[in-house]
C-alpha positions as CSV (number, residue, x, y, z in Angstrom):
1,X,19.5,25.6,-60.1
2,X,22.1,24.1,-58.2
3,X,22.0,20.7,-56.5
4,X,24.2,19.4,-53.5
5,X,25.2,15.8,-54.4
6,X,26.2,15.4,-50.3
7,X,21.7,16.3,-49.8
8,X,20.6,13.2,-52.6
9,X,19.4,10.6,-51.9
10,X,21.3,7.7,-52.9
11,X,20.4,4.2,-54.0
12,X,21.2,0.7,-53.1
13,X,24.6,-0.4,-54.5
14,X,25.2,-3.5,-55.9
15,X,27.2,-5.0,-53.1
16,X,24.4,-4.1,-50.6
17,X,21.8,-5.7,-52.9
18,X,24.1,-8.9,-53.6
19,X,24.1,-9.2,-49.8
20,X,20.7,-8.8,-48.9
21,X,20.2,-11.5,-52.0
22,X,22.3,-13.6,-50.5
23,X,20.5,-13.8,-46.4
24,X,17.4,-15.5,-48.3
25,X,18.9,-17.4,-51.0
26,X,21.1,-19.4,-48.0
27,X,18.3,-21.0,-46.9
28,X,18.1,-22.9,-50.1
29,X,21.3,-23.2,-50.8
30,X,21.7,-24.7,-47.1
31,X,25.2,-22.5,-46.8
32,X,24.5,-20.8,-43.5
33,X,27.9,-20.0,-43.2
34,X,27.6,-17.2,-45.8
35,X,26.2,-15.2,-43.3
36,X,29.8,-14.4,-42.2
37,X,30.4,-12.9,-45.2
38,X,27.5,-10.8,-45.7
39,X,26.9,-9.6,-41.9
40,X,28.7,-8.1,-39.5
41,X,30.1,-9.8,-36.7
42,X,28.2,-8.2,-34.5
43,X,24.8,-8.4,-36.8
44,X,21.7,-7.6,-34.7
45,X,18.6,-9.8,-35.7
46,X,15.2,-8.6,-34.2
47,X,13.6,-9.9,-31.9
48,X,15.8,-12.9,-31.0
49,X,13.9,-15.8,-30.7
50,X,14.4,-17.9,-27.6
51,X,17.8,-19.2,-26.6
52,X,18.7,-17.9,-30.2
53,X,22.3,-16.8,-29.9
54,X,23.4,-13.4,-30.9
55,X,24.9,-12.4,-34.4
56,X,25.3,-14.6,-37.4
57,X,25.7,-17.9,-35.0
58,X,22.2,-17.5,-34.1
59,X,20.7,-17.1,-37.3
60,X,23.1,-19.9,-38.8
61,X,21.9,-22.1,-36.3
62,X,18.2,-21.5,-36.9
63,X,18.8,-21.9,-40.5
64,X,20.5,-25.6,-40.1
65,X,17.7,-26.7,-37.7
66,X,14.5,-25.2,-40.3
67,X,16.6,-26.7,-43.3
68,X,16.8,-29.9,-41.4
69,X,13.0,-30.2,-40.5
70,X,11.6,-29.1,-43.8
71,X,14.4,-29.7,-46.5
72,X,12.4,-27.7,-49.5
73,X,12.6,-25.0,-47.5
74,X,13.1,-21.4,-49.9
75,X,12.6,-17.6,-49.6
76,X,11.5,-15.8,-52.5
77,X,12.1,-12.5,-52.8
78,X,8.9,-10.4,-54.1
79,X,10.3,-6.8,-53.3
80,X,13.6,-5.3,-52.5
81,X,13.4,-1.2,-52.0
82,X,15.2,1.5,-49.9
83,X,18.3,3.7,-50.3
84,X,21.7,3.7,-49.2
85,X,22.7,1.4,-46.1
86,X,18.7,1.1,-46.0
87,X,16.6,-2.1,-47.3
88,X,13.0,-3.2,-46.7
89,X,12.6,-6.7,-48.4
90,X,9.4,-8.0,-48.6
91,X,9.3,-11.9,-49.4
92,X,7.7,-15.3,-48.7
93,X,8.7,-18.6,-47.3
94,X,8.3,-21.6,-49.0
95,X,8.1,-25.4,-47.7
96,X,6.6,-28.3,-47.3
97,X,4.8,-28.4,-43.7
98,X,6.1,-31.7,-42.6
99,X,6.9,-31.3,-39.2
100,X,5.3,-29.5,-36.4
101,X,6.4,-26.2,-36.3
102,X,5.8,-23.6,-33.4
103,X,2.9,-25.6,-32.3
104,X,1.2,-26.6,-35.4
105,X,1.1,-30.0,-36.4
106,X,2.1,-31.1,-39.8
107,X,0.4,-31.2,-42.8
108,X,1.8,-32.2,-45.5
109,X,0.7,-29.4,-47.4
110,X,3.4,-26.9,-49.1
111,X,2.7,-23.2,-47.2
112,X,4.0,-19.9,-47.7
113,X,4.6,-17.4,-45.2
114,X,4.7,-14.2,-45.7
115,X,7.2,-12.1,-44.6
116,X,8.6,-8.3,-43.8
117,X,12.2,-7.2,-42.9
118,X,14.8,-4.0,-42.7
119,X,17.9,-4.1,-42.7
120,X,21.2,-1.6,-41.6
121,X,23.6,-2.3,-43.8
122,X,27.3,-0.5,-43.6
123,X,30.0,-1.1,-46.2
124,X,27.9,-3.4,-47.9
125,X,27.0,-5.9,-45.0
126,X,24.4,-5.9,-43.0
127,X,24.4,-5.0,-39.5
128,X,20.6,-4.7,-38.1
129,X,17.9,-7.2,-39.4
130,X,14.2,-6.5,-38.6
131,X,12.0,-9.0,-39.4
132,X,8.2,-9.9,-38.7
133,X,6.7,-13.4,-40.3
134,X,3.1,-14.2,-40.8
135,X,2.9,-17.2,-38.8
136,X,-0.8,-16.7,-38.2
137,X,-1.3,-17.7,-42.1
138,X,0.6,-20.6,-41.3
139,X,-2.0,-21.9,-38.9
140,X,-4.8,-20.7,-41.9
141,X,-3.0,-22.4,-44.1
142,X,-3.2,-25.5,-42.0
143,X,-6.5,-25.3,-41.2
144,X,-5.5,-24.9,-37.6
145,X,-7.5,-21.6,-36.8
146,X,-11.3,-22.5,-36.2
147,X,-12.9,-19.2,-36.0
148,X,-16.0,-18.5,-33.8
149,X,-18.9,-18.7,-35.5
């Protein structure tokens, strides 16, 4: 039986991967400015956040603020999986809760928020980001969220 290459699918390559490694490991690293490397110019992050700017400025300027305000700050990476030009990442944020954050006061407690993203990527950058966090266990992990008995 024959098989059409141009019909596989295809995996990650190593330069995608090496990218998508790289978007979490800056916020440790506090290099923000590697995101000019590994995105497009004109990256798309989703949604924006409020008064976020668009493309790599806007992420690189979250990143400088959240690394700021909580210093340990980390993402660990649980899951990388897709195919070609084509990456779900699923991963967790790490810090210690020491300043308010969206609302919740601080706790001083180290929290982990759980997070979900896709990314485009095209010549081995990417150029769409997805993401959804889990703020709500923030606020159970703060003891913030008093449910209704």
């Amino acid at each position: 039986m024959k098989t059409n290459n141009e019909e596989m699918v295809k995996g990650l390559t190593t330069s995608e991967i090496e990218s998508i490694k790289t978007f979490y490991a800056i916020w440790g690293t506090k290099q923000p400015e590697l995101l000019d490397e590994i995105c497009t110019p004109d990256w798309k992050d989703m949604p924006l956040l409020p008064n976020q700017a668009a493309g790599p400025k806007g992420l690189q300027d979250i990143i400088k603020g959240f690394t700021t305000n909580f210093p340990d700050i980390e993402i660990n990476i649980l899951e990388i999986f897709g195919t070609h030009e084509r990456a779900g990442v699923r991963a967790e944020i790490v810090f210690t809760h020491n300043k308010e954050l969206i609302g919740i006061p601080a706790t001083s407690k180290k929290v982990s928020v759980a997070i979900h993203e896709f990314h485009y990527l095209k010549d081995g950058k990417i150029t769409h980001t997805w993401h959804l966090e889990d703020w709500f266990g923030l606020l159970m992990q703060s003891g913030g969220f008093k449910p209704n008995n």
